[in-house]
TORKOL-4160 file (C-alpha; in steps of 0.2 Angstrom, whole numbers, padded with zeros to 4 digits, m for minus):
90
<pt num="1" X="m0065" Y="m0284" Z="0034"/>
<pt num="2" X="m0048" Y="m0283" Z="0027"/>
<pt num="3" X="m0054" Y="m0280" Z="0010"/>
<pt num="4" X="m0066" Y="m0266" Z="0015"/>
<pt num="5" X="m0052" Y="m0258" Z="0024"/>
<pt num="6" X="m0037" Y="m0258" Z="0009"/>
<pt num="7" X="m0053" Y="m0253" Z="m0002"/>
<pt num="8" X="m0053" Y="m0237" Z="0009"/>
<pt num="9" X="m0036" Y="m0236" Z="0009"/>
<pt num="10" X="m0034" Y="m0234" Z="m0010"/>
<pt num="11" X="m0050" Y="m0223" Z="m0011"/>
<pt num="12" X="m0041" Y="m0209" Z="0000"/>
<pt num="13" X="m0025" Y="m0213" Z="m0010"/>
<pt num="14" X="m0034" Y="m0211" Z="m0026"/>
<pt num="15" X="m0039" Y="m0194" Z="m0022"/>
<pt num="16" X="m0022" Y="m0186" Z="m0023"/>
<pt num="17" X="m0020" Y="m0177" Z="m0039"/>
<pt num="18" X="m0005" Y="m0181" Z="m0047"/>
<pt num="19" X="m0005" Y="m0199" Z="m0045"/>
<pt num="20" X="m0024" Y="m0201" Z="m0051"/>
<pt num="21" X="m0023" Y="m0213" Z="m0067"/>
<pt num="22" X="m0012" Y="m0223" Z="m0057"/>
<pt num="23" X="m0023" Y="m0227" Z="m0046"/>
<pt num="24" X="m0039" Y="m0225" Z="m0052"/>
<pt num="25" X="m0031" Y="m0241" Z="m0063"/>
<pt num="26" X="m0026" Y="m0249" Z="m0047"/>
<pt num="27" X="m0041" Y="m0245" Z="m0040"/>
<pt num="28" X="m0053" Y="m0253" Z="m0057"/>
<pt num="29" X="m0039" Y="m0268" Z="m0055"/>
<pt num="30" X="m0041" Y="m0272" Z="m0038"/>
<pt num="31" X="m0062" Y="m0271" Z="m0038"/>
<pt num="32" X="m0063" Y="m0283" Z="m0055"/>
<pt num="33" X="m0055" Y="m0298" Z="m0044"/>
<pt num="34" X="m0062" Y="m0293" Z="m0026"/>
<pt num="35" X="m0079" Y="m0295" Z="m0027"/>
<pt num="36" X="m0085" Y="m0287" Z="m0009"/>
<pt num="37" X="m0102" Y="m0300" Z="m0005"/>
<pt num="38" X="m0114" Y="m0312" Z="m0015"/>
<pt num="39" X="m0119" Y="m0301" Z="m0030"/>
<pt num="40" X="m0106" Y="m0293" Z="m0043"/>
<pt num="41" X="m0102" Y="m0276" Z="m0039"/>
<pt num="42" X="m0107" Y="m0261" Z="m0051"/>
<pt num="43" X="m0099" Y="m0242" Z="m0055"/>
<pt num="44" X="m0109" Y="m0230" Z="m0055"/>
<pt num="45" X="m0105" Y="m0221" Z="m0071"/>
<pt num="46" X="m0107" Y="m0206" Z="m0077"/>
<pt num="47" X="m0106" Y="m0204" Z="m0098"/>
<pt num="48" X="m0096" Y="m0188" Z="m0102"/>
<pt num="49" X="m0092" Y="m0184" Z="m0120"/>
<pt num="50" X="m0091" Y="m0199" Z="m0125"/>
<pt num="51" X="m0079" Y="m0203" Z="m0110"/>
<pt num="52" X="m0086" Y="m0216" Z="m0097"/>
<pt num="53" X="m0081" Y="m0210" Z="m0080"/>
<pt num="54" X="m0085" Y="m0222" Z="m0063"/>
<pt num="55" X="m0089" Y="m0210" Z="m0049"/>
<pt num="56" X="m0096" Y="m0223" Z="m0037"/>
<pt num="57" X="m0091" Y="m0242" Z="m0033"/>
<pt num="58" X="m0109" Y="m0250" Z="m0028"/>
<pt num="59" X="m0107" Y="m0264" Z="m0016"/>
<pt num="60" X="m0116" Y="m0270" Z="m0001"/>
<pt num="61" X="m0133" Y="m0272" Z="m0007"/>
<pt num="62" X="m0145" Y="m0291" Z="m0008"/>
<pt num="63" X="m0144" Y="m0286" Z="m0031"/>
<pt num="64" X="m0129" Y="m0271" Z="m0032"/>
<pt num="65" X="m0136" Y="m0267" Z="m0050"/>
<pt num="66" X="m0151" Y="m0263" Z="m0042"/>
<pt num="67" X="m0146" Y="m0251" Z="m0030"/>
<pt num="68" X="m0134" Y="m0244" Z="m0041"/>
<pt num="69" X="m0149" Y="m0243" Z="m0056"/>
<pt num="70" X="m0159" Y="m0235" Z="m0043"/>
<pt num="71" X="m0147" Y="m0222" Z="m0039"/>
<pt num="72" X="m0143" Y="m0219" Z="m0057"/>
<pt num="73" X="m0161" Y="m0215" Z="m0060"/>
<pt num="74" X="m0163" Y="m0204" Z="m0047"/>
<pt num="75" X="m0148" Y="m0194" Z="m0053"/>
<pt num="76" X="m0154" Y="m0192" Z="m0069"/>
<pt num="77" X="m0168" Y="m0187" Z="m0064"/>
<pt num="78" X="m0162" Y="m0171" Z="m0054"/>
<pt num="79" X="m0147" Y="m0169" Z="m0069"/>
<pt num="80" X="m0158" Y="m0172" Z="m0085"/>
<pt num="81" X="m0142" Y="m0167" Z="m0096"/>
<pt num="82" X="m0130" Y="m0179" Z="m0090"/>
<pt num="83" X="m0131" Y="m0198" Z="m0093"/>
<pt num="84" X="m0130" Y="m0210" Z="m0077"/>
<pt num="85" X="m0128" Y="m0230" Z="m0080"/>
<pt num="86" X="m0120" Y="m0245" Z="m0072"/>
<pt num="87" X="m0108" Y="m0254" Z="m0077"/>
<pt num="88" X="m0101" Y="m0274" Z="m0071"/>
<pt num="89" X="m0086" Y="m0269" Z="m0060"/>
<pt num="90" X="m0081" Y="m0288" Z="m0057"/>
């Protein structure tokens, strides 16, 4: 529970502009050694030019990578131009 509530804690901060890369890093840092449940977590990523950006952290489910594949297709799907995948986020 502690884990879950820092996690939100640096989401909110991670929304304040100026610091972003910051703690977007901190963010990526803290997920790869905090696995939240039994299965790896996965980002949800979306491919722009050329530039990999995670927009969601997957976590929660009995197989993260599915749920995060399924969401990933799904988005595609509705936005055939852009490119969803999932990558290991610890």
């Amino acid at each position: 529970m502690r884990r879950l509530a820092i996690l939100a804690l640096v989401l909110a901060v991670a929304g304040c502009g100026s610091q972003y890369e910051r703690s977007r890093s901190w963010l990526e840092w803290f997920v790869g050694w905090n696995k939240v449940g039994s299965s790896s977590d996965y980002w949800l990523v979306k491919r722009s030019f050329g530039v990999d950006d995670p927009i969601g952290l997957m976590f929660g489910y009995q197989s993260d990578l599915d749920g995060c594949l399924e969401i990933a297709q799904l988005l595609n799907r509705r936005y055939p131009t852009a490119n969803y995948t999932c990558k290991p986020a610890n």
